[in-house]
Backbone as JSON Lines, residues from 0, in Angstrom:
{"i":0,"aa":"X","n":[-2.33,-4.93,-25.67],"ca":[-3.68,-5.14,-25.16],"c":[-3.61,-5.25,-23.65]}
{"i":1,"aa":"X","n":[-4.97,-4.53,-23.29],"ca":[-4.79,-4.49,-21.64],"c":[-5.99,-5.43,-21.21]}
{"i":2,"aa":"X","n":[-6.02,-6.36,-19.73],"ca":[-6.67,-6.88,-19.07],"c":[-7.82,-6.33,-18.85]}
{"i":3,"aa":"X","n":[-6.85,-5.84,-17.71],"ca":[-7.57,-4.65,-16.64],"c":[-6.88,-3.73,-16.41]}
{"i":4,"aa":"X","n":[-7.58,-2.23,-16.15],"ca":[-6.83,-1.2,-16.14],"c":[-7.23,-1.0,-14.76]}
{"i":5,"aa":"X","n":[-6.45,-0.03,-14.14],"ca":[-6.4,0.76,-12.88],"c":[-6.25,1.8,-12.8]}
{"i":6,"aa":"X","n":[-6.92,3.03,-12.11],"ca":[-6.21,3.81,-12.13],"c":[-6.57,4.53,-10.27]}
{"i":7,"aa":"X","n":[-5.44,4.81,-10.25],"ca":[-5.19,5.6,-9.15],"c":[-3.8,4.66,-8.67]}
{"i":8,"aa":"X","n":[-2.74,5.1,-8.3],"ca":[-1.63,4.61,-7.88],"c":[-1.09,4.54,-6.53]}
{"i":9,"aa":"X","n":[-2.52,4.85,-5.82],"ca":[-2.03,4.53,-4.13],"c":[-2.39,3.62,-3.5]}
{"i":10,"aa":"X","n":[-2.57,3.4,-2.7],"ca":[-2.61,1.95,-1.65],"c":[-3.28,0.87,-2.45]}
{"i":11,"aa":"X","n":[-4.67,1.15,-2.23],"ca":[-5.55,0.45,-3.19],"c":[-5.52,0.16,-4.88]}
{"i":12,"aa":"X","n":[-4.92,0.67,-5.65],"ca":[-5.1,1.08,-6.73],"c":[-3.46,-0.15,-7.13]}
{"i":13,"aa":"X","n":[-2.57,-0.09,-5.84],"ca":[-1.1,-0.95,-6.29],"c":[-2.0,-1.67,-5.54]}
{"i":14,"aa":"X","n":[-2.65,-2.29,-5.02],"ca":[-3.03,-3.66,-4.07],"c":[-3.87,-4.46,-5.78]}
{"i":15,"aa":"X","n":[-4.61,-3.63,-6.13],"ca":[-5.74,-4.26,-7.24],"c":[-4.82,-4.1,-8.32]}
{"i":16,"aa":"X","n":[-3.88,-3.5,-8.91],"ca":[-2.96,-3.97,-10.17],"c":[-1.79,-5.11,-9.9]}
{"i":17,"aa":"X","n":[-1.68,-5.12,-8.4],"ca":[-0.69,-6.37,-8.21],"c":[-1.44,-7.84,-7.54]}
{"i":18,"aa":"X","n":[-2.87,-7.64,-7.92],"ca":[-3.32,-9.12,-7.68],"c":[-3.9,-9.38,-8.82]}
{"i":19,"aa":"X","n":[-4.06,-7.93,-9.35],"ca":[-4.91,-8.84,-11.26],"c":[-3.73,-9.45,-11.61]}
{"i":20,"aa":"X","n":[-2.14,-8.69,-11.64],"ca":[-1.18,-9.43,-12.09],"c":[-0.9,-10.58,-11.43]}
{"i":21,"aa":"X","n":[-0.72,-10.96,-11.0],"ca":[-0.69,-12.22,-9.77],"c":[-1.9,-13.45,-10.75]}
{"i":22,"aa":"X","n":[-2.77,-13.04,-10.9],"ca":[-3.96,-13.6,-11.54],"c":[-3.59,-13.98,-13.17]}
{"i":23,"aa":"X","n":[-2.69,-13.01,-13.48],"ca":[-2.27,-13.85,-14.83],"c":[-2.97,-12.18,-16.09]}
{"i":24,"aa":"X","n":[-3.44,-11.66,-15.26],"ca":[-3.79,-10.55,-16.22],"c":[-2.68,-9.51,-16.95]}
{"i":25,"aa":"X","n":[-3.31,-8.94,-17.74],"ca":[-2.14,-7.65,-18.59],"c":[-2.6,-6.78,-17.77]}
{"i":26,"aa":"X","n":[-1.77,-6.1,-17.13],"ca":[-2.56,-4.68,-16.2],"c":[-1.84,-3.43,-16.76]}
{"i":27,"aa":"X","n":[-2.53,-2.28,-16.97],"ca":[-2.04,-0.85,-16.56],"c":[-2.6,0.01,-15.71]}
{"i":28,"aa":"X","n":[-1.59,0.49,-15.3],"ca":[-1.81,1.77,-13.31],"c":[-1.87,2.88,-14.31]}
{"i":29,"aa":"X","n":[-3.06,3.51,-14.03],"ca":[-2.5,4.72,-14.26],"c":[-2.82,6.08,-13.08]}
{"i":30,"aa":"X","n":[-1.41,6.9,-12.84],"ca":[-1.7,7.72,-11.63],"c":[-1.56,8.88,-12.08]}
{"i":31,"aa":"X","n":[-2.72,9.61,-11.78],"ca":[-2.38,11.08,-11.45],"c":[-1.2,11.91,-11.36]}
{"i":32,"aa":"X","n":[-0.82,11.59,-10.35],"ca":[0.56,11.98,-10.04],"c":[1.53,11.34,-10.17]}
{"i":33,"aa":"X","n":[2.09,10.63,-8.92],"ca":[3.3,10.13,-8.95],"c":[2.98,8.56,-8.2]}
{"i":34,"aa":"X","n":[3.44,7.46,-8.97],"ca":[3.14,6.32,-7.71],"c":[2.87,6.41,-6.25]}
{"i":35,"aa":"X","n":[2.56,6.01,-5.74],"ca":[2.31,5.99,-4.43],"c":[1.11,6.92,-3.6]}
{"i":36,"aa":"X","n":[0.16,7.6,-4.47],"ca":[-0.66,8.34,-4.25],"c":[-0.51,9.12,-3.6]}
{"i":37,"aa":"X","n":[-1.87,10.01,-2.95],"ca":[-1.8,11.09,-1.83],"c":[-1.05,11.04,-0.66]}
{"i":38,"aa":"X","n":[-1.09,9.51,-0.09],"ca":[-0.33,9.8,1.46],"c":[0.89,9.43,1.26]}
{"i":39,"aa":"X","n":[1.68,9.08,0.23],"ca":[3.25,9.4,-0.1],"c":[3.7,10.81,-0.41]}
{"i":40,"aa":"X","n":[2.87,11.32,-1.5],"ca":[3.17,12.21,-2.17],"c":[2.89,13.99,-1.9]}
{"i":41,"aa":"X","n":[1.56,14.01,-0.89],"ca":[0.92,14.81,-0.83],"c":[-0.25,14.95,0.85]}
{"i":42,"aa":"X","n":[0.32,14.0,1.4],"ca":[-0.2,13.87,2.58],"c":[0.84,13.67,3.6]}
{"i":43,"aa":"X","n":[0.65,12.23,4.54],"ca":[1.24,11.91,5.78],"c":[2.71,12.25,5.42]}
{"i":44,"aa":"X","n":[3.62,11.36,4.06],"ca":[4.69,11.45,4.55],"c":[5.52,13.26,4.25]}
{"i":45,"aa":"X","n":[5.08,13.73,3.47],"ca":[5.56,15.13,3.36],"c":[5.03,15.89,4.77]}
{"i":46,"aa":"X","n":[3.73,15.65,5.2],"ca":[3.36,16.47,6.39],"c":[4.38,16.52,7.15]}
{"i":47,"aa":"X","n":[4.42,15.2,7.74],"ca":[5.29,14.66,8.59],"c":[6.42,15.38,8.5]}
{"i":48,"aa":"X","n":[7.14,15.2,7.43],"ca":[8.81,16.25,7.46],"c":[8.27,17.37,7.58]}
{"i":49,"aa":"X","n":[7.34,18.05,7.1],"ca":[7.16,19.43,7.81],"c":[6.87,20.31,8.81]}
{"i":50,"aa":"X","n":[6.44,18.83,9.29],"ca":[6.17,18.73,10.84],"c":[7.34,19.11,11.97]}
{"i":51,"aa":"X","n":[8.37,18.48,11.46],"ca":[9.56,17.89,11.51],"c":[10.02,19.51,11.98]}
{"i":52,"aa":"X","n":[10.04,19.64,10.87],"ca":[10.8,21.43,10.45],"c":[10.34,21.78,11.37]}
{"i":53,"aa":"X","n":[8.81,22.25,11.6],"ca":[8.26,22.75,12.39],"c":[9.07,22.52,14.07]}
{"i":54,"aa":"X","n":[8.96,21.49,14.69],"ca":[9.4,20.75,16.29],"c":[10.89,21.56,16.31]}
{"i":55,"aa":"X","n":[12.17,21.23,15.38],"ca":[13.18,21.39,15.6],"c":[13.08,23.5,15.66]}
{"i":56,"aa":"X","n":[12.52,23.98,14.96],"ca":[12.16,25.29,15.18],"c":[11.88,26.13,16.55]}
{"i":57,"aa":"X","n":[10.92,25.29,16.89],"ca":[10.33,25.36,18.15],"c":[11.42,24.64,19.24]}
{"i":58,"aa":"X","n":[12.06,24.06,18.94],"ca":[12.79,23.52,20.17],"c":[14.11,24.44,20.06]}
{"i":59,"aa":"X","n":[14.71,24.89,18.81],"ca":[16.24,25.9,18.89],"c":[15.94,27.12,19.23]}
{"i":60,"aa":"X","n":[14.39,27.26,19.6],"ca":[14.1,28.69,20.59],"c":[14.34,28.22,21.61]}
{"i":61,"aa":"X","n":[13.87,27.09,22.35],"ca":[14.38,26.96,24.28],"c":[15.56,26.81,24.18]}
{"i":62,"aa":"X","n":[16.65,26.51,23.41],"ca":[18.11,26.52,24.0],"c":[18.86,27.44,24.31]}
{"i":63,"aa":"X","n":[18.46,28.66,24.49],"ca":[18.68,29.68,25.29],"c":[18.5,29.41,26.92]}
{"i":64,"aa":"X","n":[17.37,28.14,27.13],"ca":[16.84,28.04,28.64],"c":[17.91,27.05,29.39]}
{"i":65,"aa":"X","n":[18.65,26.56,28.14],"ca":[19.95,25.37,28.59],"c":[21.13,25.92,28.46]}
{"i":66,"aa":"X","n":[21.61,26.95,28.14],"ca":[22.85,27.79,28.18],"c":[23.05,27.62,26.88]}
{"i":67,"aa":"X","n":[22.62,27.31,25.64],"ca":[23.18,27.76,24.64],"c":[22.89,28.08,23.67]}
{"i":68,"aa":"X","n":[23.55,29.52,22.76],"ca":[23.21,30.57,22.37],"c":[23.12,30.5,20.62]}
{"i":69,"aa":"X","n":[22.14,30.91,20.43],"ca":[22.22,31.04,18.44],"c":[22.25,32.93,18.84]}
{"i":70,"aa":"X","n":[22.78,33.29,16.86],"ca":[22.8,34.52,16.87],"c":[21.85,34.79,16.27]}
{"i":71,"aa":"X","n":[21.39,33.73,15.61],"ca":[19.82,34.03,14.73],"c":[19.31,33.12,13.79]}
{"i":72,"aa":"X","n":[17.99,32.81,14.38],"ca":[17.12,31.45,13.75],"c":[16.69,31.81,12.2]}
{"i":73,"aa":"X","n":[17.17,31.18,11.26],"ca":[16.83,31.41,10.04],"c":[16.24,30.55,9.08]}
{"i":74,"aa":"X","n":[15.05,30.37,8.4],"ca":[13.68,29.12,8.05],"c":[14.6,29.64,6.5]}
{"i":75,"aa":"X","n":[15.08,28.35,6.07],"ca":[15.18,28.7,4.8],"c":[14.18,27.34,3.81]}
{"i":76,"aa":"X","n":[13.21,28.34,3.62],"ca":[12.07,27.59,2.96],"c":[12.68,26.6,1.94]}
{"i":77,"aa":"X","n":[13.42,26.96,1.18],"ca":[13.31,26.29,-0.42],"c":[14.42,24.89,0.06]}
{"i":78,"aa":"X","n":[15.4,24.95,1.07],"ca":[16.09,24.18,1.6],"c":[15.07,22.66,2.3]}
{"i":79,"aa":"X","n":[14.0,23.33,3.22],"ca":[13.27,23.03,3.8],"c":[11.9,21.58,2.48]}
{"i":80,"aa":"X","n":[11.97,22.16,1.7],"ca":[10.8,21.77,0.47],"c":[11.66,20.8,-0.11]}
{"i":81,"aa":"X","n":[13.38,21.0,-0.05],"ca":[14.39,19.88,-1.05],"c":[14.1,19.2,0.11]}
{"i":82,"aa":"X","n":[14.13,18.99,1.0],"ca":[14.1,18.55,2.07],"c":[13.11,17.0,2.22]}
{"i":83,"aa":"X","n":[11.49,17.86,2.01],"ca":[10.76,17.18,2.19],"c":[10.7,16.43,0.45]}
{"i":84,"aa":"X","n":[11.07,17.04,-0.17],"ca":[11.24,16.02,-1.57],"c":[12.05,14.38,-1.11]}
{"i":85,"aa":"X","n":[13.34,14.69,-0.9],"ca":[14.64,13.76,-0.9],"c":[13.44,12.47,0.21]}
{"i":86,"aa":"X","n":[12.75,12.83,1.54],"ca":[12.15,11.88,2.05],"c":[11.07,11.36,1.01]}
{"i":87,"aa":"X","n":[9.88,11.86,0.38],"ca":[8.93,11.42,-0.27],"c":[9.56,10.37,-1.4]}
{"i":88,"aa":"X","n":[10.54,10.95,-2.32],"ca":[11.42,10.11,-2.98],"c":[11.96,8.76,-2.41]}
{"i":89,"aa":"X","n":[12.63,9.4,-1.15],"ca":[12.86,7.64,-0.68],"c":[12.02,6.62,-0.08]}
{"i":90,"aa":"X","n":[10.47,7.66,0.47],"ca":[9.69,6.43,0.76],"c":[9.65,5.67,-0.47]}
{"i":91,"aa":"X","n":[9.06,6.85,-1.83],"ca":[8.51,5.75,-2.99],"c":[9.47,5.12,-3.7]}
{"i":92,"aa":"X","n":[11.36,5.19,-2.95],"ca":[12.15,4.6,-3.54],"c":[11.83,2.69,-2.91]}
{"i":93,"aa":"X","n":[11.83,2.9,-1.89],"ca":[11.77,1.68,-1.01],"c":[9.91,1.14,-1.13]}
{"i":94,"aa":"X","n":[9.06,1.41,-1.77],"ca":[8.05,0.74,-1.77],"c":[8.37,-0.64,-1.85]}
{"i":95,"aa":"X","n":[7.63,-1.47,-1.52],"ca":[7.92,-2.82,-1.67],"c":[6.93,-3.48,-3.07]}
{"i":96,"aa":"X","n":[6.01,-3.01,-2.66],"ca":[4.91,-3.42,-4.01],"c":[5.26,-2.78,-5.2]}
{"i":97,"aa":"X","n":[5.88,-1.63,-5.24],"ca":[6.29,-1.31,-6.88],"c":[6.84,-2.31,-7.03]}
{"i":98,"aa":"X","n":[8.2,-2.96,-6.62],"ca":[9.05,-3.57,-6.83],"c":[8.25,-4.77,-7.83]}
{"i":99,"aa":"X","n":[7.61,-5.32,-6.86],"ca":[6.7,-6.74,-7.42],"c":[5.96,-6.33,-8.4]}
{"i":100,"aa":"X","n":[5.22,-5.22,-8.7],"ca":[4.72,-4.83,-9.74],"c":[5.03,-4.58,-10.87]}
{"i":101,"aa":"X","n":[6.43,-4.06,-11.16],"ca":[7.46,-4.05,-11.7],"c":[8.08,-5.26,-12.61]}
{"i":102,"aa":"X","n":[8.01,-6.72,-11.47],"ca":[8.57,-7.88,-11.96],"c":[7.17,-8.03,-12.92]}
{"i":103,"aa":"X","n":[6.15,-7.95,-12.54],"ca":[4.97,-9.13,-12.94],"c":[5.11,-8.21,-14.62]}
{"i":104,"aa":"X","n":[5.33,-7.12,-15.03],"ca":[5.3,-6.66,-16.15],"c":[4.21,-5.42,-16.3]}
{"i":105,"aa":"X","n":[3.81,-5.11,-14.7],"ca":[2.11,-4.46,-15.04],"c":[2.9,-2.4,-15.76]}
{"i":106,"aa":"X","n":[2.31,-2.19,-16.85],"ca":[2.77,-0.95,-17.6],"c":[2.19,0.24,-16.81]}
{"i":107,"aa":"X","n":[3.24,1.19,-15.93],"ca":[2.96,2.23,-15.36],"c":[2.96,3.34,-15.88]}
{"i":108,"aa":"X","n":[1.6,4.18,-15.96],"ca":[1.71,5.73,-16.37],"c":[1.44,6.48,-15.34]}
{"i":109,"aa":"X","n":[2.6,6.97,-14.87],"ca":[2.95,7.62,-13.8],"c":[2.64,9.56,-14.48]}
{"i":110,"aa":"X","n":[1.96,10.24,-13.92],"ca":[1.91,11.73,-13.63],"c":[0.69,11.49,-15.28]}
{"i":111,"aa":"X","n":[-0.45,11.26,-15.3],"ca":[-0.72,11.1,-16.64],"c":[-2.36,12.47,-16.24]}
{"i":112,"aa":"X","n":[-2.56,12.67,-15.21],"ca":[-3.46,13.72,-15.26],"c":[-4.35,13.01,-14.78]}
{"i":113,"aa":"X","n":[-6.11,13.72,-14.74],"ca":[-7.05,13.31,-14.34],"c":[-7.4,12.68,-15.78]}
{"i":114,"aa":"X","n":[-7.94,11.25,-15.84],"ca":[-8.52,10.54,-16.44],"c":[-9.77,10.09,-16.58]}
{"i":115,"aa":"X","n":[-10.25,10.26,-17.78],"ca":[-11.91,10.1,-18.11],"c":[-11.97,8.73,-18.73]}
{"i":116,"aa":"X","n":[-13.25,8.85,-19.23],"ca":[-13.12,7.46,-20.78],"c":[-13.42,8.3,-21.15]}
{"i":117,"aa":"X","n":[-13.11,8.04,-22.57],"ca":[-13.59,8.33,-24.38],"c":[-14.65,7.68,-24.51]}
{"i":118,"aa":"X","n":[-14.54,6.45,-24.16],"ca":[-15.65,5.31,-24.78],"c":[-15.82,4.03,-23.48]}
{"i":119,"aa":"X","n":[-16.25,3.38,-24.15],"ca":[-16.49,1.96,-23.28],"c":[-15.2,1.12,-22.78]}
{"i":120,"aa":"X","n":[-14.23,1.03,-23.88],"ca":[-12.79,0.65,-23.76],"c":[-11.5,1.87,-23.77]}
{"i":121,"aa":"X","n":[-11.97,3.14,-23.94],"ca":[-10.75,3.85,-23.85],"c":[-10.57,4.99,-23.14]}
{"i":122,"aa":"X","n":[-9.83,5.32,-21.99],"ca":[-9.73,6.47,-21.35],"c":[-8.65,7.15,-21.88]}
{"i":123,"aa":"X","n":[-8.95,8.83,-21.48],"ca":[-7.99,9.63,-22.02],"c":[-7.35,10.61,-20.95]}
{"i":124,"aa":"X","n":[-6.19,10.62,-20.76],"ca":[-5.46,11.09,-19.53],"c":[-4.99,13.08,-20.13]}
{"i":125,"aa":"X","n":[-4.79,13.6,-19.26],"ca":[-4.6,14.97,-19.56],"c":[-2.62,14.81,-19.18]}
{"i":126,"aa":"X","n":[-1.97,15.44,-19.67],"ca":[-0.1,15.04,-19.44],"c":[-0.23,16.46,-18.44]}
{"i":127,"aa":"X","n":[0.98,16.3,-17.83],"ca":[1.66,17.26,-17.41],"c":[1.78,17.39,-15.87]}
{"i":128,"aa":"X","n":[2.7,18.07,-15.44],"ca":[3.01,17.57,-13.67],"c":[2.68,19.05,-12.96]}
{"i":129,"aa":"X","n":[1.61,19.61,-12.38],"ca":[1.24,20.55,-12.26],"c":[1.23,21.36,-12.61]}
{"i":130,"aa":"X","n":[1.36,21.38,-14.11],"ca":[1.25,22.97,-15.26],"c":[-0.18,22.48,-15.71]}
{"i":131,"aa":"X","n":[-0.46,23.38,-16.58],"ca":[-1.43,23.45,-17.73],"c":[-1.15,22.08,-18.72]}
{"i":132,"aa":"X","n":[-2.44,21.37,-19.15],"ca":[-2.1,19.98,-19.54],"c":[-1.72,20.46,-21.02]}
{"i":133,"aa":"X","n":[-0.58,20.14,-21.66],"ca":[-0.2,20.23,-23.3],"c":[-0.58,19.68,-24.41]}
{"i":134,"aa":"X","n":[-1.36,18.48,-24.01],"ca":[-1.46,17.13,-24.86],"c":[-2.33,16.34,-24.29]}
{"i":135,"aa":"X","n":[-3.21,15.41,-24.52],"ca":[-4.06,14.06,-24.37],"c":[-3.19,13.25,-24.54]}
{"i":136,"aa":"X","n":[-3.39,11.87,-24.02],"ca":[-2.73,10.61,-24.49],"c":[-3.93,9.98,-24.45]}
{"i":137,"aa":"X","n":[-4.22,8.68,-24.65],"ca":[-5.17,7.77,-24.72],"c":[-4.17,6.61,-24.32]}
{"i":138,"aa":"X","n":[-4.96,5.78,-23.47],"ca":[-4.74,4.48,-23.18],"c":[-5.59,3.42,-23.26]}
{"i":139,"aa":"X","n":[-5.54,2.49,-23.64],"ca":[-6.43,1.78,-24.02],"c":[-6.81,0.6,-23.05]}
{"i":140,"aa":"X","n":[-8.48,0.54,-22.88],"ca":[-9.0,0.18,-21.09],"c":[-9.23,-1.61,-21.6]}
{"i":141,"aa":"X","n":[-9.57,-1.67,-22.95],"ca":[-9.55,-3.38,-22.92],"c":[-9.17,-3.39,-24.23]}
């Protein structure tokens, strides 16, 4: 049996499942995607490394203007994408609030789709991590 449910798993969404828990409630998160919402997962911190990519690109063209020579600048995309994975991973490795969220017991459904209700007490999540959804689950809202 659940308290209170949540759903969305970014800033707001871990701020309000880790004070209902705090409060003594049964909580479940449920996210879309992946903990930590859009600006972990899909915003600032992936931009950012691609950003990244981007500067060092742009800067191993002027070192020709400092005496030293490449034979040829080569973008290897898929290198570039493991890249920006391994950072997004370790921000949401080091979250601090999962951690606590974690202790208090609150039940995470992490990548569960866009979520509706069924009814008054039950929403139903679509599965799957950017494919075509395979299956419904239901979770139950009180």
């Amino acid at each position: 049996m659940t308290d209170v449910l949540v759903i969305g798993a970014g800033p707001a969404g871990m701020i309000a499942a880790l004070c209902a828990a705090e409060l003594g409630a049964r909580v479940a998160l449920v996210a879309r995607t992946e903990f930590g919402g859009m600006a972990t997962n899909d915003g600032p911190v992936p931009v950012r490394t691609l950003s990244q990519g981007a500067r060092l690109i742009r800067e191993a063209r002027e070192l020709g203007r400092f005496g030293v020579a490449l034979s040829e600048l080569v973008l290897d995309y898929r290198r570039l994408l493991a890249r920006v994975r391994e950072v997004v991973d370790d921000v949401n490795s080091h979250i601090a609030v999962r951690q606590r969220i974690d202790a208090l017991g609150v039940t995470i459904h992490e990548r569960a789709g866009t979520a509706r209700f069924a009814d008054p007490h039950t929403i139903v999540t679509e599965s799957g991590c950017g494919s075509k959804p395979t299956r419904s689950s239901s979770v139950p809202a009180a």
